[in-house]
C-alpha positions in Angstrom: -2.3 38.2 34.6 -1.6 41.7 35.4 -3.9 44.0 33.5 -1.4 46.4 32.6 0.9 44.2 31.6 -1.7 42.7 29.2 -2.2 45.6 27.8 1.8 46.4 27.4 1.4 42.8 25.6 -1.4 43.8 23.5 0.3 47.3 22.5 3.8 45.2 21.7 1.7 42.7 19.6 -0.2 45.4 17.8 2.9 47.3 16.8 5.0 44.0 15.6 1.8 43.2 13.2 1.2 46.4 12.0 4.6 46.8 10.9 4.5 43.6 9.7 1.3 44.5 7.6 2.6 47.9 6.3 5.9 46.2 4.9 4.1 44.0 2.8 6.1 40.5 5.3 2.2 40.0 6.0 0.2 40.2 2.8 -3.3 41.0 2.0 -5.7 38.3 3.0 -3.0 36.1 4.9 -4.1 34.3 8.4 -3.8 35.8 11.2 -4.4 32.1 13.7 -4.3 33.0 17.9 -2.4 30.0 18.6 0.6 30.7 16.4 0.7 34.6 17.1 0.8 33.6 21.2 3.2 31.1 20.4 5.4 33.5 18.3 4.8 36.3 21.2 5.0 33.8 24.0 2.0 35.2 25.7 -1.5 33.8 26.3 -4.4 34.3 23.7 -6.2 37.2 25.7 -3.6 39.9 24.2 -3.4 38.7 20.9 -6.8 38.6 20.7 -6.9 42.1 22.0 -4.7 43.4 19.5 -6.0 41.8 17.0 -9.2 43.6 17.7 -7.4 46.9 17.8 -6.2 46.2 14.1 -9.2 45.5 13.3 -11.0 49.0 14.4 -7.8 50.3 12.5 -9.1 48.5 9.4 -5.4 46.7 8.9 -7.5 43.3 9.6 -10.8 41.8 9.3 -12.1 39.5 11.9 -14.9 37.1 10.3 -16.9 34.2 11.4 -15.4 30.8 10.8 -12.4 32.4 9.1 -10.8 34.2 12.2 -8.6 36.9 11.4 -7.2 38.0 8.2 -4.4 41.1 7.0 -7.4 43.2 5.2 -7.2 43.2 1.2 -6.3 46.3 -0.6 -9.3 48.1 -1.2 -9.6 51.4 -3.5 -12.7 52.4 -2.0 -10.9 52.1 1.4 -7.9 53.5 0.4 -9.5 57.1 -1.0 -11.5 57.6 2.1 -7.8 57.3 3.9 -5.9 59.8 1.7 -9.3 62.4 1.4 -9.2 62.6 5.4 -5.2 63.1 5.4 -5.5 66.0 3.2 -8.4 67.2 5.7 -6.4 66.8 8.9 -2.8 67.2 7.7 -3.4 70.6 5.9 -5.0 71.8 9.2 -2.2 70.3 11.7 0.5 72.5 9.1 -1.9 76.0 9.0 -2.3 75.7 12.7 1.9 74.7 12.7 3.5 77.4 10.7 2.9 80.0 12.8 4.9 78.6 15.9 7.6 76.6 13.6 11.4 77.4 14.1 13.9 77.3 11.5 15.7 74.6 13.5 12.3 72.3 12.8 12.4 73.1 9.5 16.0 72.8 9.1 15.4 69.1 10.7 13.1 68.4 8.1 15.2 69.6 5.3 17.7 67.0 6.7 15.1 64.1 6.5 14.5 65.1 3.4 18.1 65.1 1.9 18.1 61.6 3.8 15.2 59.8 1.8 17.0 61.4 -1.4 19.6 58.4 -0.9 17.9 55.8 0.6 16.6 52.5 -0.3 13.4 52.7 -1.4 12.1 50.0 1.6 13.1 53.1 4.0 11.4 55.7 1.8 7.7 55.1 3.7 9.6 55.6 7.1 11.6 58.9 6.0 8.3 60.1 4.4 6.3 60.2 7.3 8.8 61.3 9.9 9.4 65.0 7.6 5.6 65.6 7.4 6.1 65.1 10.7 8.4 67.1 11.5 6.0 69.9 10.0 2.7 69.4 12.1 4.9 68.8 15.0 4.5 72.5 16.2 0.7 72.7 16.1 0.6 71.4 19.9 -2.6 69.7 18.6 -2.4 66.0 20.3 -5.6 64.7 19.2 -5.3 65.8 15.8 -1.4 64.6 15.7 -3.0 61.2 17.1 -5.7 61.1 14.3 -3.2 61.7 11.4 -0.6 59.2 12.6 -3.6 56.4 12.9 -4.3 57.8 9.0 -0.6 57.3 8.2 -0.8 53.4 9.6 -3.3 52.9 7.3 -2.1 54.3 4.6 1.1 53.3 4.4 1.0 49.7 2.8 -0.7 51.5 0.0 1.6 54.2 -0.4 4.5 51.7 -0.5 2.6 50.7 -3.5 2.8 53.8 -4.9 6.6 54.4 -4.4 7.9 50.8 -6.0 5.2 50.1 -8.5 4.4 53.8 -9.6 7.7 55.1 -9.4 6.3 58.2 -7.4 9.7 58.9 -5.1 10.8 61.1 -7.4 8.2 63.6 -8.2 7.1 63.0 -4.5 10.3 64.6 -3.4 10.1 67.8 -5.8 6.8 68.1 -4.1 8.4 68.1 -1.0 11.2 70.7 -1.5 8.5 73.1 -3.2 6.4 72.2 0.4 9.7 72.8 2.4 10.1 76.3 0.5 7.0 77.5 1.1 7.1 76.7 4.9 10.6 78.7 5.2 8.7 81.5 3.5 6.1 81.4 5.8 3.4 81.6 3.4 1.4 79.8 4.7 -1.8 79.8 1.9 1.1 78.3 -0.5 2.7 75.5 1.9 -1.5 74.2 2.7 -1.9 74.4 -1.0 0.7 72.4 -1.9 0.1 69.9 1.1 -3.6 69.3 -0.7 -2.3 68.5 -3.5 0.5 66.5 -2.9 -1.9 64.1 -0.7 -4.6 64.1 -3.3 -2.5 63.7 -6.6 -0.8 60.9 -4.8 -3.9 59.4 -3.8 -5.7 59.7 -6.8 -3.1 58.4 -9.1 -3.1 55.0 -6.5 -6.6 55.0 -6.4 -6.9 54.6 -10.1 -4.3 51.8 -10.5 -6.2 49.9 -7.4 -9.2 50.2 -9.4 -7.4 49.1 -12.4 -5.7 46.1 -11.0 -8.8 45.5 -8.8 
């Protein structure tokens, strides 16, 4: 088989199960068997396997002896190293952003925002991610934009969590307009303040209630 075109297989396969993960369709500590997923993908074993791997350096699976591959469980310890490295790298992609931002970008992410005030709550995750965004967009730092989007993967399946069983949309979204404000004001020590906190609070309120229902 052509290599590239494994690895086009392997990328497509990741991205189908880490959506799948994410949305909750594949549960914590469900199989993950190589026959079925190259059945379901109509490819051979050597890309799923490859992309199972690949989730599992992401930390969305674990890969163990005798027990192949499984969606990882929810783990609070996991989870609050996630959320303590966003608030590291996201407040640092939105100092290094402000200065180059347009009005048009933050227009754009006034608009997702306005969007997520409506929708259902199984979009919420989606809309979320694309306005913060939208914000570190204009840093120009790729590495760094490729380091917080792997971050957002992982956190994601816990943060829908937080939206349906915490019933943090709303208070999420007043800390979004109050984020939004601060970045048309270009004050830039308020807007990275607020980020901190918004990722922490967040995180720390889920963390607790993993650790409760842990």
């Amino acid at each position: 088989m052509d290599g590239k075109r494994t690895g086009e297989q392997t990328e497509r396969i990741a991205a189908a199960l880490r959506a799948d993960i994410v949305a909750g369709r594949l549960p914590p500590d469900a199989p993950l068997r190589q026959e079925h997923l190259a059945e379901r993908f109509q490819t051979s074993r050597m890309p799923v396997r490859d992309a199972l791997r690949m989730l599992e350096a992401e930390g969305l699976i674990d890969m163990q002896p005798n027990r192949g591959a499984r969606v990882a469980a929810l783990d609070p310890e996991g989870f609050r190293e996630i959320y303590e490295m966003r608030a590291a790298a996201e407040v640092l992609a939105l100092r290094k952003a402000l200065p180059e931002m347009t009005n048009r970008q933050l227009d754009r992410a006034a608009e997702l925002l306005e969007m997520a005030e409506t929708a259902p709550i199984a979009a919420f995750g989606s809309l979320n991610n694309r306005f913060h965004k939208t914000l570190y967009a204009p840093c120009g730092w790729t590495r760094l934009l490729t380091h917080i989007d792997v971050l957002a993967d992982l956190s994601d399946r816990y943060l829908r969590i937080a939206a349906i069983e915490l019933d943090y949309t709303e208070r999420s979204q007043e800390e979004h307009r109050a984020l939004l404000r601060a970045c048309y004001d270009r004050d830039t020590e308020s807007a990275c303040a607020l980020l901190d906190a918004h990722i922490k609070e967040a995180g720390q309120a889920l963390y607790a209630a993993l650790v409760k229902g842990g």
